[in-house]
Backbone as CSV, one residue per row, in Angstrom:
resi,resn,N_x,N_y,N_z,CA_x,CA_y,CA_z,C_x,C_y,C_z
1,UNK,-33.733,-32.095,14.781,-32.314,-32.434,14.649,-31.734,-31.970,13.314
2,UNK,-32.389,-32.133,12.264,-32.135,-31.823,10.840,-31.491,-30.015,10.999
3,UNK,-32.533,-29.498,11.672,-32.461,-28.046,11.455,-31.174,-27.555,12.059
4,UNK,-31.065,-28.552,13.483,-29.748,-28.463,14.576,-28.621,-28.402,13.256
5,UNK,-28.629,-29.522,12.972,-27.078,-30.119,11.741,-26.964,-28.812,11.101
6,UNK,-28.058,-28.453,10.290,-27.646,-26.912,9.137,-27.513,-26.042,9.779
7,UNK,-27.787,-25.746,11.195,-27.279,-24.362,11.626,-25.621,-24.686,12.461
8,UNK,-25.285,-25.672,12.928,-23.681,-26.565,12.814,-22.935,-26.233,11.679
9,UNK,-23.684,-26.816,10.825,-22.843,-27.040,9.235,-22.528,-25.278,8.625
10,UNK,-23.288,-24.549,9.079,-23.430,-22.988,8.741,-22.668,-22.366,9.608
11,UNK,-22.812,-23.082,10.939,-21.264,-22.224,11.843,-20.301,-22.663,11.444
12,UNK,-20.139,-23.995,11.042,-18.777,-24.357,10.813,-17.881,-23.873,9.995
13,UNK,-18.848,-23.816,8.354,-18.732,-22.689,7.303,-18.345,-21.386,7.712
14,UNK,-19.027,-20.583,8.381,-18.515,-19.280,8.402,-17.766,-19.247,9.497
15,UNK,-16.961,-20.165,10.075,-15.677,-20.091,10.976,-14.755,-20.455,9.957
16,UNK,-14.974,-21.246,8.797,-13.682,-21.899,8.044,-13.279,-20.949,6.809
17,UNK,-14.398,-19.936,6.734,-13.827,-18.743,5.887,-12.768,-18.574,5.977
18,UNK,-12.750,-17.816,7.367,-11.682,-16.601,7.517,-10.414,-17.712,7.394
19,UNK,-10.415,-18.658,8.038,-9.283,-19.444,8.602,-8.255,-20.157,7.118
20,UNK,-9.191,-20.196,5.991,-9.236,-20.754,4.563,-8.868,-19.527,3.649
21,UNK,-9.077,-18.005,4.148,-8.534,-16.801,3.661,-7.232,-16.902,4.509
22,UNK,-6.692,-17.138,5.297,-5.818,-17.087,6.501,-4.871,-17.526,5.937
23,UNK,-4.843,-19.313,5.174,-3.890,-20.308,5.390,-3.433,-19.895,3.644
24,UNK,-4.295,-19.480,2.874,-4.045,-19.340,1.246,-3.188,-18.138,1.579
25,UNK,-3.701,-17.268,1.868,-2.803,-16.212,2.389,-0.948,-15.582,2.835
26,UNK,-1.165,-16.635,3.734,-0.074,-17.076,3.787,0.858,-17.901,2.871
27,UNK,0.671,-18.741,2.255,1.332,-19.579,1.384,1.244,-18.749,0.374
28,UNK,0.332,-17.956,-0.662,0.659,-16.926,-1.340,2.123,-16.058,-1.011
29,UNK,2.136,-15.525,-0.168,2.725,-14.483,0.496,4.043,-15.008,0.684
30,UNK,4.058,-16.303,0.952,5.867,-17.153,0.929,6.277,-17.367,-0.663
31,UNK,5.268,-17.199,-1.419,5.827,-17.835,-2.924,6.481,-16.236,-3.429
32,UNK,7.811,-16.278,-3.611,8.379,-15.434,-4.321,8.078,-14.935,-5.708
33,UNK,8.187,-13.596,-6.229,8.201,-13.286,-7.913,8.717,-12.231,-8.079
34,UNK,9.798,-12.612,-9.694,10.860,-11.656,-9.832,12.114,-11.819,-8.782
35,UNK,12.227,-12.903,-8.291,13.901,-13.600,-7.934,14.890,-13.321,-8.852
36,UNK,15.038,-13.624,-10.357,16.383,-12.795,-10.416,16.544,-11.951,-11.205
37,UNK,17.388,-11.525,-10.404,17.562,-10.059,-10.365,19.215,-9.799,-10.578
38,UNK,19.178,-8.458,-11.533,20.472,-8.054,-12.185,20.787,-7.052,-11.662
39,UNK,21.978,-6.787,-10.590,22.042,-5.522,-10.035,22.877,-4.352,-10.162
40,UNK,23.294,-5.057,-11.441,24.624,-4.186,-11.911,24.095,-2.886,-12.498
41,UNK,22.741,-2.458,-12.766,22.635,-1.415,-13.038,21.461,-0.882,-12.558
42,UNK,21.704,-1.055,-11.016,20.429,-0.657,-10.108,20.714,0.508,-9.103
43,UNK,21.245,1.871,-9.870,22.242,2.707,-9.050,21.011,3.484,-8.353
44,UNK,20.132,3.437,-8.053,19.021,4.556,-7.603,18.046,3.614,-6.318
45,UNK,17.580,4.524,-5.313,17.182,3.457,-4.172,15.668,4.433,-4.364
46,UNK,14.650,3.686,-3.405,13.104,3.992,-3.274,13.651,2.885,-1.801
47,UNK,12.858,3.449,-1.189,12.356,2.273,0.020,10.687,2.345,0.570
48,UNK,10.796,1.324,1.117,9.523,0.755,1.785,9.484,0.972,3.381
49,UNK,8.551,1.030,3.741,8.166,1.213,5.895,7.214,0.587,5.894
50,UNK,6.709,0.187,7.429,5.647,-0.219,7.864,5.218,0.603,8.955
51,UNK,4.202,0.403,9.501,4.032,0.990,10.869,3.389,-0.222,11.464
52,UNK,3.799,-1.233,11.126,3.725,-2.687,11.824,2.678,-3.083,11.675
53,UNK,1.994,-2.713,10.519,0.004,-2.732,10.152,0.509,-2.956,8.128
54,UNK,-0.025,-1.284,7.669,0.637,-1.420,6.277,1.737,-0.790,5.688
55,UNK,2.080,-0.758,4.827,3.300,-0.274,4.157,2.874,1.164,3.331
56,UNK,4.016,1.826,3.377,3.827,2.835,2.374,5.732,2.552,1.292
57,UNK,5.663,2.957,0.292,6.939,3.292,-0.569,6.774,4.600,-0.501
58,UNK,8.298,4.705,-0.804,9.113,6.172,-0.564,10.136,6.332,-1.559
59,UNK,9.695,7.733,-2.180,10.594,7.931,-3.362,11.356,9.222,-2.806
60,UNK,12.988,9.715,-2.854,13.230,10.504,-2.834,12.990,11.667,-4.216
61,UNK,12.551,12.262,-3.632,12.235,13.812,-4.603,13.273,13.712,-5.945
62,UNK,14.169,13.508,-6.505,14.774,13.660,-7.179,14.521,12.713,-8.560
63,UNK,14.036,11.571,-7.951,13.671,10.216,-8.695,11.858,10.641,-8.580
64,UNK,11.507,10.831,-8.595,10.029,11.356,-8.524,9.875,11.853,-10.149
65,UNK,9.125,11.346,-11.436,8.858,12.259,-12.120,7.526,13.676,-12.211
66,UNK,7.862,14.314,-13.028,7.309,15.907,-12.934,5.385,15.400,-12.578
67,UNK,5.252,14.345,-14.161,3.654,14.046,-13.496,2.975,13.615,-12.146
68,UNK,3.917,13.020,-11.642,3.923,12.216,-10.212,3.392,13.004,-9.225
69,UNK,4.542,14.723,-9.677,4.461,15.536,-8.682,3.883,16.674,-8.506
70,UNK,3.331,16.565,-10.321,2.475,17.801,-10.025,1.198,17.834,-9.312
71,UNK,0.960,19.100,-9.035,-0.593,19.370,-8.216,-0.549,18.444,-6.339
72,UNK,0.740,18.199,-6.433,0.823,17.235,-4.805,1.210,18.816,-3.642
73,UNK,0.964,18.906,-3.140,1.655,19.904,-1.687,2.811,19.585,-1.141
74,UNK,3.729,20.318,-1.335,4.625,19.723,-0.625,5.995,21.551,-0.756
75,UNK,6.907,21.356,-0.430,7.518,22.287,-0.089,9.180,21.913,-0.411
76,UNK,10.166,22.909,-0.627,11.442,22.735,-1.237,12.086,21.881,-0.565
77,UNK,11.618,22.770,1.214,12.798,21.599,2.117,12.331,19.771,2.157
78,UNK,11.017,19.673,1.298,10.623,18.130,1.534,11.706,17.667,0.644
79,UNK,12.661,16.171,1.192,13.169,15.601,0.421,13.135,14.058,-0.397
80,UNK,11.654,13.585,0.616,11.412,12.297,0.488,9.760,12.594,0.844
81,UNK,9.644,11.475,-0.245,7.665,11.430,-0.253,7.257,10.251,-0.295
82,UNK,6.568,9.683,0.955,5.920,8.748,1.238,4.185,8.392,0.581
83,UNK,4.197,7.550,-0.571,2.871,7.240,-1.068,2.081,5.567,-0.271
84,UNK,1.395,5.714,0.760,0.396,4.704,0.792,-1.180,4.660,0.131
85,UNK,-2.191,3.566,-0.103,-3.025,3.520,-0.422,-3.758,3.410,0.619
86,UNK,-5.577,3.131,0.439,-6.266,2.470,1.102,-7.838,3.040,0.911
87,UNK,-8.488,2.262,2.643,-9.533,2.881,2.148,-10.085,4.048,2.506
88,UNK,-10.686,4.838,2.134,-11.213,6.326,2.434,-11.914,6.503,3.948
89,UNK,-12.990,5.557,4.192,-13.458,5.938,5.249,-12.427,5.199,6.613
90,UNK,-12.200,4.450,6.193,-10.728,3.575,7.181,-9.493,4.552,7.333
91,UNK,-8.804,5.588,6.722,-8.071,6.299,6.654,-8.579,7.256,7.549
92,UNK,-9.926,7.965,7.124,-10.295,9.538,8.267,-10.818,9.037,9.508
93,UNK,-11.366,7.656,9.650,-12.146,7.426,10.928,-11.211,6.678,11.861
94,UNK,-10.323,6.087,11.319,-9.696,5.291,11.792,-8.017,5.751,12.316
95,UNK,-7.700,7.191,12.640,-6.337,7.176,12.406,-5.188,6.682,13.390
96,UNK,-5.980,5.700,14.456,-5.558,5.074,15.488,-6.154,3.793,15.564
97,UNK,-4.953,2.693,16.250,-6.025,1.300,15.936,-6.850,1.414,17.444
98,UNK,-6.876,2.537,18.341,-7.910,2.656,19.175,-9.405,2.980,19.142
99,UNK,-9.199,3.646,17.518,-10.312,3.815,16.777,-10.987,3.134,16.199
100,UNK,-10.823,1.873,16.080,-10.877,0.586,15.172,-12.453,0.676,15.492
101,UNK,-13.453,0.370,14.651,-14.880,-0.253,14.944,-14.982,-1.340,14.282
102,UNK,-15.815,-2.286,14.344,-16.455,-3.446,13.768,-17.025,-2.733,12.125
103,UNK,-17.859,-1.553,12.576,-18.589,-1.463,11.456,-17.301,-0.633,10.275
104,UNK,-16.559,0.394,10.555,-15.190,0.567,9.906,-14.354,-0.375,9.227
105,UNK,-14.170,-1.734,9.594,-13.529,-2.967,9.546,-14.511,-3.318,8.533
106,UNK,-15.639,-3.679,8.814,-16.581,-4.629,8.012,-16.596,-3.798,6.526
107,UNK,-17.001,-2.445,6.508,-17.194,-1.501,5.040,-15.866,-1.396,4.346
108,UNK,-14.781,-1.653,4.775,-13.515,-1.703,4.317,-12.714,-2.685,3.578
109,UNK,-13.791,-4.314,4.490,-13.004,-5.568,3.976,-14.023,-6.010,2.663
110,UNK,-15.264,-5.378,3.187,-16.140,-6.447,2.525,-17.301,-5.688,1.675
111,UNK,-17.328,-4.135,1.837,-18.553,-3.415,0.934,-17.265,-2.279,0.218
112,UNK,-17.943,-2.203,-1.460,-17.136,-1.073,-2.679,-17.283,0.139,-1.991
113,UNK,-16.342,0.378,-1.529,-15.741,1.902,-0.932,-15.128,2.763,-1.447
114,UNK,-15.081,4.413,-1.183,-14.037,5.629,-2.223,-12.614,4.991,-1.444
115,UNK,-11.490,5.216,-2.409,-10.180,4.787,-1.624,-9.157,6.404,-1.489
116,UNK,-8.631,6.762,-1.419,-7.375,7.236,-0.551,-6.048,7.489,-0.636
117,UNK,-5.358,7.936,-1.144,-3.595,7.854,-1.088,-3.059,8.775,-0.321
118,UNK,-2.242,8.321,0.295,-2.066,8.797,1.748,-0.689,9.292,1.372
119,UNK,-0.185,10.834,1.445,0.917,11.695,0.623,1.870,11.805,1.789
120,UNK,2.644,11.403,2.269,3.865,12.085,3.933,5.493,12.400,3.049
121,UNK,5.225,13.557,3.630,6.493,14.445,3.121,7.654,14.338,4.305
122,UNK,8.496,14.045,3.637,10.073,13.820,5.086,11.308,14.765,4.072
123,UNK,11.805,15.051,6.011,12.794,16.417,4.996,14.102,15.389,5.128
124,UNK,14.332,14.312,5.747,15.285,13.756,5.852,14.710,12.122,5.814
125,UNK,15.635,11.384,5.463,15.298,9.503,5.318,15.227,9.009,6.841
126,UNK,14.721,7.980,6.872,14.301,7.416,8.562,15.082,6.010,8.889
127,UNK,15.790,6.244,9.464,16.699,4.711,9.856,15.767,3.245,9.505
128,UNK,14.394,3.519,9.896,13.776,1.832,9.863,13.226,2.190,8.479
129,UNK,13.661,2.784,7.585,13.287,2.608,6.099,14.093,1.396,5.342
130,UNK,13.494,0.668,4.702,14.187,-0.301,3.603,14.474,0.115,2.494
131,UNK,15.845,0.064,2.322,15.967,0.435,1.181,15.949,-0.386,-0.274
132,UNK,15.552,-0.430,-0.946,14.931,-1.086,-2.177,16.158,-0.558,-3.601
133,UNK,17.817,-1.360,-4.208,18.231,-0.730,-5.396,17.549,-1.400,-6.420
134,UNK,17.108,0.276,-7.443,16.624,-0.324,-8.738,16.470,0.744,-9.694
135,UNK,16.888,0.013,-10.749,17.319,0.851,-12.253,16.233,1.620,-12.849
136,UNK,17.034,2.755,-13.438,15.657,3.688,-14.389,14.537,3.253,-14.857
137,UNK,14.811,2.530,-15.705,13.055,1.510,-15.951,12.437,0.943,-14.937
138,UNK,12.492,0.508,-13.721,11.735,-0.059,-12.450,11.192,0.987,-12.014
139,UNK,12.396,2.313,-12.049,11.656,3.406,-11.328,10.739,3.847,-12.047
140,UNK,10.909,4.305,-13.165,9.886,4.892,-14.164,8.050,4.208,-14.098
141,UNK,8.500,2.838,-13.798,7.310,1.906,-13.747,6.555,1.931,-12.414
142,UNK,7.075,2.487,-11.621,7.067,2.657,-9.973,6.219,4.009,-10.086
143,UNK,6.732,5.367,-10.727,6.049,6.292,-10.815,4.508,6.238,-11.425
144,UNK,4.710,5.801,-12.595,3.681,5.456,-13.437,2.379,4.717,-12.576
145,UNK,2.996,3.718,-11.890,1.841,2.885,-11.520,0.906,3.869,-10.330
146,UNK,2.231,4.405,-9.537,1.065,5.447,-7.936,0.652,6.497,-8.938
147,UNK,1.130,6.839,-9.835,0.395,7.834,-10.770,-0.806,7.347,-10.864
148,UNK,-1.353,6.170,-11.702,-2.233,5.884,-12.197,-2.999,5.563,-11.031
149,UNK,-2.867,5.554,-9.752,-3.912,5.287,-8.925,-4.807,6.267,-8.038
150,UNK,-3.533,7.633,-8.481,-4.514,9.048,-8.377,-5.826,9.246,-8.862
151,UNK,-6.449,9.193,-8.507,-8.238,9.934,-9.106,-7.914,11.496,-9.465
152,UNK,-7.952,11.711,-10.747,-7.564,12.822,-11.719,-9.243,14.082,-12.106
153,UNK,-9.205,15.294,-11.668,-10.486,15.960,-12.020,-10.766,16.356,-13.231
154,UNK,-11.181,16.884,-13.760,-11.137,17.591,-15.353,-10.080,18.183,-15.458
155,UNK,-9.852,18.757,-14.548,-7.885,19.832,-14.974,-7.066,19.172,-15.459
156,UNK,-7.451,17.570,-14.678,-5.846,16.617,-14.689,-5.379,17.021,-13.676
157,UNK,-5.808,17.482,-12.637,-5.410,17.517,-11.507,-5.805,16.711,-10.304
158,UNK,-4.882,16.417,-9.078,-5.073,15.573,-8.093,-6.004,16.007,-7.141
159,UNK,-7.130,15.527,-6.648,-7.877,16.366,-5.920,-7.291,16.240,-4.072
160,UNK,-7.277,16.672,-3.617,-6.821,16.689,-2.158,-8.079,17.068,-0.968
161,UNK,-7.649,16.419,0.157,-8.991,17.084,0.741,-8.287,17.548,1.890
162,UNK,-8.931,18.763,1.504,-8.284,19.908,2.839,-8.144,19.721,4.555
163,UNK,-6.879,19.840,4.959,-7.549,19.772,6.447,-7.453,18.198,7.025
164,UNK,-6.846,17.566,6.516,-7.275,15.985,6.646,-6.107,15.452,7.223
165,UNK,-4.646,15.723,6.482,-3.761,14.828,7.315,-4.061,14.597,9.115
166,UNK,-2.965,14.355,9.153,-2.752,13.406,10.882,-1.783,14.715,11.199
167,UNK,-1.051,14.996,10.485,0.390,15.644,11.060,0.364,17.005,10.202
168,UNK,1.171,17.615,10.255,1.662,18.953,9.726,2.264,18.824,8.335
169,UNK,2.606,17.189,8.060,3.358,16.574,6.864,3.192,15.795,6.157
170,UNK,1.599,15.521,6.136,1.116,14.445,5.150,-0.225,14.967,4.724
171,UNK,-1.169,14.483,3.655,-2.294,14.678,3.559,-2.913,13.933,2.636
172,UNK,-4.056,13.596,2.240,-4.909,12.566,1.552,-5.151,13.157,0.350
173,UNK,-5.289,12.158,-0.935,-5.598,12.643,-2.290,-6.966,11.329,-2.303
174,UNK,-7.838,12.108,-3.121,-8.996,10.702,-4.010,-8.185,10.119,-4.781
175,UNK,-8.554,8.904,-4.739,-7.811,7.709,-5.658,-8.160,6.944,-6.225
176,UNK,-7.808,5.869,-6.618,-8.846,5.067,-7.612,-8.744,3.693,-7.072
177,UNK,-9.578,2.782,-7.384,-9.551,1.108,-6.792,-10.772,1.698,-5.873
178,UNK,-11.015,0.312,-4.941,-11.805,-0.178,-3.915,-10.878,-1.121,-2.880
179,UNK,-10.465,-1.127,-1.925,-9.891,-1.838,-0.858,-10.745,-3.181,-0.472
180,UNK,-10.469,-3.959,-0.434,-10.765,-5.165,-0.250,-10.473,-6.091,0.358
181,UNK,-10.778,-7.291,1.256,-9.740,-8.611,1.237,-8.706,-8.729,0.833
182,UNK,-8.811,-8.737,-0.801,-8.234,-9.090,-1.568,-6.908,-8.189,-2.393
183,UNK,-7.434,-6.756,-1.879,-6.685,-5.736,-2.241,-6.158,-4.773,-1.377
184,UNK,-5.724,-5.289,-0.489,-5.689,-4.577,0.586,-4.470,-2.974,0.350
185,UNK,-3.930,-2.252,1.491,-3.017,-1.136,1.173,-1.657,-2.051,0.924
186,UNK,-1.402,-3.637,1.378,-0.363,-4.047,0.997,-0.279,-4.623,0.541
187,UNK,-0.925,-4.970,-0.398,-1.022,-5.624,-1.254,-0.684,-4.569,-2.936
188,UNK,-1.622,-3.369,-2.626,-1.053,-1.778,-3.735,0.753,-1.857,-3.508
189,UNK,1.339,-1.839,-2.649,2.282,-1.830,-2.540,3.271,-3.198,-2.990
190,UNK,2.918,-4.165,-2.641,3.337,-5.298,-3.656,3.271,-5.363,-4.934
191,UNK,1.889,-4.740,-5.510,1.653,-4.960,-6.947,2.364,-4.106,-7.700
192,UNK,3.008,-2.891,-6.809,3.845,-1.815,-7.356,4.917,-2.670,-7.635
193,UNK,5.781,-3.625,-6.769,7.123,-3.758,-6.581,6.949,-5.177,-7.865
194,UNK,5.734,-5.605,-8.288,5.847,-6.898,-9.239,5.724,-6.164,-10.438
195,UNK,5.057,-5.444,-10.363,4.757,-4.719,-11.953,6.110,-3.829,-12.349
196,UNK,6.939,-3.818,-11.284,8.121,-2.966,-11.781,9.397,-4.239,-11.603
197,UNK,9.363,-4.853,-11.490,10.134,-6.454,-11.795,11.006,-6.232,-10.960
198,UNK,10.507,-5.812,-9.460,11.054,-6.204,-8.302,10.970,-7.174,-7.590
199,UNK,11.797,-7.904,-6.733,11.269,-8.841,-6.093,10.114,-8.584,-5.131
200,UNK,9.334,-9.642,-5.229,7.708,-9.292,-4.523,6.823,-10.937,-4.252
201,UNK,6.105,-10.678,-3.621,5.095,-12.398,-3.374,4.133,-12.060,-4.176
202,UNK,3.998,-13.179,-4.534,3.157,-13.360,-5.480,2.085,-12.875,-5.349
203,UNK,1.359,-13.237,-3.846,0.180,-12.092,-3.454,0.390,-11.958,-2.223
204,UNK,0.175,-10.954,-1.513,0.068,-10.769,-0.202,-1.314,-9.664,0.518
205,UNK,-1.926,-9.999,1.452,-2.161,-8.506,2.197,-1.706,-8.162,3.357
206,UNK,-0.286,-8.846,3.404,0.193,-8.118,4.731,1.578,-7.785,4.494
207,UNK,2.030,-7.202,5.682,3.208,-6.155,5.366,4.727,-7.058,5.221
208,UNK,4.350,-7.781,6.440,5.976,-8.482,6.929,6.830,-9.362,5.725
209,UNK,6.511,-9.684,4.872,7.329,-10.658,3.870,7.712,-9.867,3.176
210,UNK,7.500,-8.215,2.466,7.854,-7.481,1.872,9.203,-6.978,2.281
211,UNK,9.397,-6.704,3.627,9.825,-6.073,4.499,11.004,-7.216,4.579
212,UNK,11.073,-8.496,5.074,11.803,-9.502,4.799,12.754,-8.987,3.803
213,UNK,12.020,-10.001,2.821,12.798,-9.405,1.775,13.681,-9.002,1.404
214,UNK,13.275,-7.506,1.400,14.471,-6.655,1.031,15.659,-6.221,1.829
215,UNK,14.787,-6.675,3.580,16.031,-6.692,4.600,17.248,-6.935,4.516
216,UNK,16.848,-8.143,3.577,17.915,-9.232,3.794,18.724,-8.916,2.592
217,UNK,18.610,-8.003,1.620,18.900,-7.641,0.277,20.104,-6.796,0.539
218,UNK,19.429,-5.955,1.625,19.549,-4.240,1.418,21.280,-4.522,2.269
């Protein structure tokens, strides 16, 4: 009977994980940061998307600085550049959630993995984009930060891996971090919008409260 109870007490445990990552999660994700907000000199937009999973931000080309953009692929007629994060082997194996595996899922949430930044070039803006207003210094801090999450070679250059996008208009760079639970691709994207003293949750790894948000802003 003893042995019965600890293997009970051990299911019970590893059912109340996830459910205890679940509920913090959430209540994180409702607590607001960087509420107020001065908009009188927020003449420049960036927006945010989902694909109903994670988020990527989107800078139009113009607001993009030179470091941001050097060594990236991209072409005159691109006018907008979509930066997501994540993880490396979840990005090439995974580029459908029909593709989804257990073991893909498991090395992604829970073992130190190479990560990913996922580059999509648009020659025109997309109706279900959010638009996000915010002043020269937010942006500047916005660049800086997806800058710094490039994985840089001896040149100082971005390394790319050939052959890889999904489409004719995006493609993958090495990057820096490990994807996690805890760090998920929307969560990179939150930490962008707090570190640049946008409104943002305090923590999140999911997409929809971001998206909120600024809905309701924009």
């Amino acid at each position: 009977m003893k042995v019965l109870r600890q293997i009970v007490k051990f299911i019970g445990i590893l059912f109340s994980i996830p459910l205890i990552y679940f509920l913090v999660s959430i209540i994180l994700t409702y607590i607001p940061v960087n509420t107020n907000q001065n908009y009188s000199d927020k003449n420049k937009s960036v927006y945010i998307s989902t694909n109903g999973v994670h988020l990527n931000i989107i800078i139009p080309k113009p607001y993009i600085t030179k470091n941001l953009l050097s060594s990236l692929k991209y072409s005159d007629d691109d006018k907008y550049f979509a930066f997501g994060w994540g993880d490396k082997n979840f990005y090439l194996n995974t580029p459908t959630w029909s593709d989804l595996t257990f073991k893909n899922a498991f090395v992604a949430l829970f073992l130190k993995s190479p990560s990913l930044i996922h580059f999509t070039r648009y020659k025109t803006a997309r109706p279900v984009w959010v638009e996000i207003n915010v002043n020269q210094n937010q942006l500047n801090k916005i660049n800086n930060y997806i800058l710094k999450t490039f994985y840089l070679n001896r040149e100082n250059k971005k390394v790319i891996l050939p052959d890889k996008g999904y489409y004719n208009n995006d493609d993958f760079y090495e990057a820096l971090g490990s994807y996690s639970l805890f760090y998920t691709s929307n969560s990179w994207v939150n930490s962008i919008l707090k570190d640049a003293g946008i409104k943002a949750c305090l923590w999140t790894p999911f997409d929809f409260r971001l998206i909120d948000f600024h809905k309701k802003e924009s």
